[in-house]
VEXPA-462668 format. One record per residue: residue number from 0; residue in one letter; z, x, y of N, C-alpha, C in turn. Coordinates in Angstrom, 3 decimals, padded with zeros to 6 digits. Example, Ala and Ser with C-alpha at 12.3 -4.5 7.8 and 13.67 -1.06 7.14 Angstrom:
<marpas>
(0,"a",(007.800,013.190,-005.690),(007.800,012.300,-004.500),(007.800,013.200,-003.300))
(1,"s",(007.080,012.850,-002.250),(007.140,013.670,-001.060),(007.870,012.900,000.030))
</marpas>
This chain:
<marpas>
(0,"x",(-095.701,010.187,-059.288),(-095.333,010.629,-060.627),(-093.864,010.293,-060.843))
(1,"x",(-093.713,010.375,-061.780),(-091.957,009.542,-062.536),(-091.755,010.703,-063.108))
(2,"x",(-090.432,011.340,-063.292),(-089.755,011.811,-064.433),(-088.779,011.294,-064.755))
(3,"x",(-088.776,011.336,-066.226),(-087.417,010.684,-066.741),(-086.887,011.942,-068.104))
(4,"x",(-085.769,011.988,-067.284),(-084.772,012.929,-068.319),(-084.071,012.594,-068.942))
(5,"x",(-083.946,013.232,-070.131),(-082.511,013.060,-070.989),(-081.850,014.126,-071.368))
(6,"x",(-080.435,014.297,-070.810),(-079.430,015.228,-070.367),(-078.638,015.600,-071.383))
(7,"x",(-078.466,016.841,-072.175),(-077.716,016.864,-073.155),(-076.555,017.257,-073.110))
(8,"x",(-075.417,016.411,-072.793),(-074.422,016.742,-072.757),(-073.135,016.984,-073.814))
(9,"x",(-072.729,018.335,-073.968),(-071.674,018.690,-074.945),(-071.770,020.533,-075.387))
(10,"x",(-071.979,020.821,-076.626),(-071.909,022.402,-077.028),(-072.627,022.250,-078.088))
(11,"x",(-073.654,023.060,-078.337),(-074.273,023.595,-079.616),(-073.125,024.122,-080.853))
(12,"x",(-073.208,024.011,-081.836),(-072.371,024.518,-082.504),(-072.510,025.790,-082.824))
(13,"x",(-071.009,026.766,-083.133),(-071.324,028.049,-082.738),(-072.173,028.533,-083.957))
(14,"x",(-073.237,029.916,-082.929),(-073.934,030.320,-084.066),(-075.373,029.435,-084.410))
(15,"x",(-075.239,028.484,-083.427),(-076.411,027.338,-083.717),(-077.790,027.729,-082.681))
(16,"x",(-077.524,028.701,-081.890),(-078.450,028.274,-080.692),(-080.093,028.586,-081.094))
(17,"x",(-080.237,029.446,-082.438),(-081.623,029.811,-082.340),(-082.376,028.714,-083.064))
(18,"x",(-081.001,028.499,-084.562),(-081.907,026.923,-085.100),(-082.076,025.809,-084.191))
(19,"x",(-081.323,025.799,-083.049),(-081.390,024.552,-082.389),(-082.930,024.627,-081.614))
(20,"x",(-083.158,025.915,-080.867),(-084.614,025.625,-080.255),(-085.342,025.619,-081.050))
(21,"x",(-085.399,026.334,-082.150),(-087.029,026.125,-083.304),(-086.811,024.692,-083.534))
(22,"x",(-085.551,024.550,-083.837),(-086.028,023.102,-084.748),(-086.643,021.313,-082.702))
(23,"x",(-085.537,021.843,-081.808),(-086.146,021.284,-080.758),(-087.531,021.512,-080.672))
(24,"x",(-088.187,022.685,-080.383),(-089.376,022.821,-080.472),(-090.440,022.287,-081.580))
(25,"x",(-090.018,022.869,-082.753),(-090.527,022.008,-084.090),(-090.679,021.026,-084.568))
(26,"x",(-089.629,020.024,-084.407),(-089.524,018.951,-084.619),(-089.261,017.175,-083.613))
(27,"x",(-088.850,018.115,-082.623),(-088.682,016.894,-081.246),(-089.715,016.936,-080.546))
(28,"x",(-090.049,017.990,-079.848),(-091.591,017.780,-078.920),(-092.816,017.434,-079.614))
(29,"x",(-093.380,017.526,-080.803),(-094.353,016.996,-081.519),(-094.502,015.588,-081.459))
(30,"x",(-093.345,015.007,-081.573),(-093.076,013.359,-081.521),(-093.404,013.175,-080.203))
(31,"x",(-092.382,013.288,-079.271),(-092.612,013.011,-078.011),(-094.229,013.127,-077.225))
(32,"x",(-095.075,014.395,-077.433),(-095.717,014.588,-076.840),(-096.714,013.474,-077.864))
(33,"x",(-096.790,012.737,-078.517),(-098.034,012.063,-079.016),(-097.891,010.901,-078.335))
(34,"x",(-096.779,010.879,-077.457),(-097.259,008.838,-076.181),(-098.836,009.183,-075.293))
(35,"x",(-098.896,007.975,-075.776),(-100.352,008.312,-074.476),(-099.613,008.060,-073.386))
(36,"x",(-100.009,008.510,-072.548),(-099.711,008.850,-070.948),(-098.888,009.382,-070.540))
(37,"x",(-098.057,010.289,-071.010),(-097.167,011.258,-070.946),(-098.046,012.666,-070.396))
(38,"x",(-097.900,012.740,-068.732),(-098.481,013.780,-068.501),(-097.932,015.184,-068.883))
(39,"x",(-096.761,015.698,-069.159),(-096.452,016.670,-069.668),(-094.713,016.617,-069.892))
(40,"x",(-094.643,017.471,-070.925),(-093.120,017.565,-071.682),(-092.724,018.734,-070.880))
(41,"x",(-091.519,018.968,-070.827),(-090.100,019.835,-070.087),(-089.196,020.254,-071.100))
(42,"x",(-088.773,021.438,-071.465),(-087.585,021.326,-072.241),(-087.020,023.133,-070.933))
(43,"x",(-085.758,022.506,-070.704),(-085.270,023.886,-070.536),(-083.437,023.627,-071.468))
(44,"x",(-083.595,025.045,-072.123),(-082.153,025.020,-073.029),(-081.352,026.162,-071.953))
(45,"x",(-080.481,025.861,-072.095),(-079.176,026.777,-071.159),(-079.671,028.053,-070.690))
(46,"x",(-079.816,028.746,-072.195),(-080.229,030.470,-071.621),(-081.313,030.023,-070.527))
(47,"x",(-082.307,029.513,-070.290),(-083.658,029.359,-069.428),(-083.688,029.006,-068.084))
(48,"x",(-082.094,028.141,-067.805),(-081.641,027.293,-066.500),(-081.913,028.632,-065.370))
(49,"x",(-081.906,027.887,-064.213),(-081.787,028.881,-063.001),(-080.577,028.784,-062.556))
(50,"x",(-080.248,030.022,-062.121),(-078.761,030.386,-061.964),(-078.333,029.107,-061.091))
(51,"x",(-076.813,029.032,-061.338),(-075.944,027.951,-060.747),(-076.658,026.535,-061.235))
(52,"x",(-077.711,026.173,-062.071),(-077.716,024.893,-062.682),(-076.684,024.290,-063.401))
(53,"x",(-076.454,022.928,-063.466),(-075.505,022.519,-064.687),(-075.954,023.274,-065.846))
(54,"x",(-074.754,023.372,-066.782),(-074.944,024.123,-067.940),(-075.250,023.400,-068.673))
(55,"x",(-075.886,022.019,-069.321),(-076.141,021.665,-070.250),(-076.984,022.424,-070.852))
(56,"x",(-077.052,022.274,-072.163),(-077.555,023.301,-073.736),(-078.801,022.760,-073.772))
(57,"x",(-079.493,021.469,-073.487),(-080.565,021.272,-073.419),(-080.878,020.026,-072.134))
(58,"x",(-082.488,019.952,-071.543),(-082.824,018.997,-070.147),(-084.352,018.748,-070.676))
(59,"x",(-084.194,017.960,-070.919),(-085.642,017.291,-071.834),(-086.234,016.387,-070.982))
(60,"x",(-087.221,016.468,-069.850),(-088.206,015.923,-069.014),(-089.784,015.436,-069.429))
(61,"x",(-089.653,014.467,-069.617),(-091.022,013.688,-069.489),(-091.998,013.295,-068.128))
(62,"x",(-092.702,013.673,-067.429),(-093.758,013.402,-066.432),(-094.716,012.102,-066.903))
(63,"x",(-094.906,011.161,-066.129),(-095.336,010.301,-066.429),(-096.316,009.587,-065.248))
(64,"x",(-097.354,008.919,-064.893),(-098.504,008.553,-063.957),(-097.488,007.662,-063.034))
(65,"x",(-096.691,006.872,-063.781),(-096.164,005.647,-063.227),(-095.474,004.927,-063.475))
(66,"x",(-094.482,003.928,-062.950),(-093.609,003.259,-063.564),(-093.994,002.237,-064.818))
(67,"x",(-095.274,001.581,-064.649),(-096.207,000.853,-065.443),(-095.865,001.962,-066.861))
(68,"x",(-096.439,002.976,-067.197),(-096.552,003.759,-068.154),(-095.076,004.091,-069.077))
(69,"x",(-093.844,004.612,-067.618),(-092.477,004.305,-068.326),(-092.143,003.601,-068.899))
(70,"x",(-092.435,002.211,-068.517),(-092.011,000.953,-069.260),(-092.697,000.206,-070.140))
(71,"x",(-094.143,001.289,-070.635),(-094.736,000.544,-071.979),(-094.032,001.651,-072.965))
(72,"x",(-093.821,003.179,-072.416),(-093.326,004.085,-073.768),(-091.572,003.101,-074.116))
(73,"x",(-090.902,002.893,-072.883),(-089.510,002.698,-073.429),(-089.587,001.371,-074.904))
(74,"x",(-090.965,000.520,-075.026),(-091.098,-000.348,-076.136),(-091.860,000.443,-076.927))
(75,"x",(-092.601,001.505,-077.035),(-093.492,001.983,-078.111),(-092.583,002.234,-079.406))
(76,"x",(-093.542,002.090,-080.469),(-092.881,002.854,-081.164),(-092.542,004.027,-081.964))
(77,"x",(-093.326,004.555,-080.772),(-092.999,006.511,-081.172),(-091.729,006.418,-080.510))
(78,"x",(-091.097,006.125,-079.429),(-089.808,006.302,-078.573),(-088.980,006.145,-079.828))
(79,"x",(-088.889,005.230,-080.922),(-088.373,005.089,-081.440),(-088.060,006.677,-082.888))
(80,"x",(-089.245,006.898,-083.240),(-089.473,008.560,-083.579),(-088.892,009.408,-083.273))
(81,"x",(-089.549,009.611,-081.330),(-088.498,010.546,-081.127),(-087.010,010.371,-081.073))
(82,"x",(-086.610,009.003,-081.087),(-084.850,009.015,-081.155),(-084.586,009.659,-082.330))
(83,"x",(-085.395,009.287,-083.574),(-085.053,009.512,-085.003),(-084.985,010.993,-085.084))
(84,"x",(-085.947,011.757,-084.806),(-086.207,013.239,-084.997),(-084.924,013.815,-083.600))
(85,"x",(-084.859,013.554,-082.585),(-083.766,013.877,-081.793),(-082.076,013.857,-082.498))
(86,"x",(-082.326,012.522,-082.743),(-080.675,012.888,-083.316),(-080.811,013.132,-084.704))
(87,"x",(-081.756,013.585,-085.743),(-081.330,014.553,-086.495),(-081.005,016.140,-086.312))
(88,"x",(-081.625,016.301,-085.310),(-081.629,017.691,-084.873),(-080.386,017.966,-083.968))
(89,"x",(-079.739,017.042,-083.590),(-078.549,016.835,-082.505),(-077.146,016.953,-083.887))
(90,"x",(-077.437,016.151,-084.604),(-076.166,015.686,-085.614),(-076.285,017.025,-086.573))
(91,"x",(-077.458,017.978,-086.685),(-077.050,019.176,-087.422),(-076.540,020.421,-086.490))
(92,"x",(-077.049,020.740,-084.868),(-076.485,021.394,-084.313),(-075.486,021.145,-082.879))
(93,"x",(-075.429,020.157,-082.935),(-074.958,019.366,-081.663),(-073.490,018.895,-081.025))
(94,"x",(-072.592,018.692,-080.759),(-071.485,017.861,-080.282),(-071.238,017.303,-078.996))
(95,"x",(-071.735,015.858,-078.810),(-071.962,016.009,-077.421),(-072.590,014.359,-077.656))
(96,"x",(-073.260,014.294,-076.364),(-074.370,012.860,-076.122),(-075.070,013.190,-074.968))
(97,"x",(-075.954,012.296,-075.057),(-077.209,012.289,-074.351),(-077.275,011.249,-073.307))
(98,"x",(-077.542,012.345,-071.996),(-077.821,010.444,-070.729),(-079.281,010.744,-071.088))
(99,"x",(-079.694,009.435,-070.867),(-080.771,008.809,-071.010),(-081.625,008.741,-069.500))
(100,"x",(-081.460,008.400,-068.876),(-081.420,007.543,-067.912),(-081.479,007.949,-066.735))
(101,"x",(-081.421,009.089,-066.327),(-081.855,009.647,-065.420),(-083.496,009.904,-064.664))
(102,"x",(-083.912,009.275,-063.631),(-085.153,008.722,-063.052),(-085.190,009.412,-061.827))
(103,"x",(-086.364,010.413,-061.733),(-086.524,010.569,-060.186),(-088.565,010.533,-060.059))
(104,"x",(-088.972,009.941,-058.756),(-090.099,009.533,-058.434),(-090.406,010.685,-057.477))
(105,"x",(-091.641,011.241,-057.929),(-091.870,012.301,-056.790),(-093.487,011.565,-056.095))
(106,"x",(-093.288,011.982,-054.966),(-094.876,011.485,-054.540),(-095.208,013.179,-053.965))
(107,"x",(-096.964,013.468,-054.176),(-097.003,014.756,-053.695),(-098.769,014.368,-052.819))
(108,"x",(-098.606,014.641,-051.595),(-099.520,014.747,-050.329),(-100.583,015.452,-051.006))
(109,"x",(-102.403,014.905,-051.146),(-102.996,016.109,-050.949),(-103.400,016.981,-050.430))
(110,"x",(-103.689,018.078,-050.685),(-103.397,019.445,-050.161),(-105.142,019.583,-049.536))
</marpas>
């Protein structure tokens, strides 16, 4: 399995944090979750982290079968959607940027 994150780095604007998850929830994961082969979406926002995590305000994880599958969503063009619906929701509560690009491969033994 693949995950690939995108790291939100910067500060919610003050006073922003409750519109920021409805509208994350509302309006960003709907997009995202319609790729085919996207085994499951991740969102953890700051309040949710486990103690001593980096503090970023939001950690947006995609699960995916395989590298094959990563590299047909990075051309789809929902990826392109969710950029659109992401940084509207970023540019009304947001100051900051986003890594992209962060990749880790888990393999898991069956049990």
């Amino acid at each position: 399995m693949i995950t690939r994150y995108a790291l939100f780095e910067g500060t919610l604007h003050e006073g922003h944090e409750e519109a920021f998850r409805r509208d994350v929830l509302a309006e960003i994961l709907p997009v995202w979750r319609r790729f085919p082969g996207a085994l499951a979406i991740h969102v953890t926002f700051a309040e949710d982290r486990d103690e001593g995590a980096p503090e970023y305000p939001l950690i947006l994880a995609i699960d995916w079968p395989d590298m094959a599958t990563v590299e047909a969503f990075l051309t789809h063009p929902i990826r392109k959607e969710g950029r659109a619906a992401t940084e509207a929701v970023l540019a009304r509560h947001f100051t900051g940027r986003i890594h992209h690009h962060v990749t880790s491969a888990h393999t898991f033994a069956p049990t």
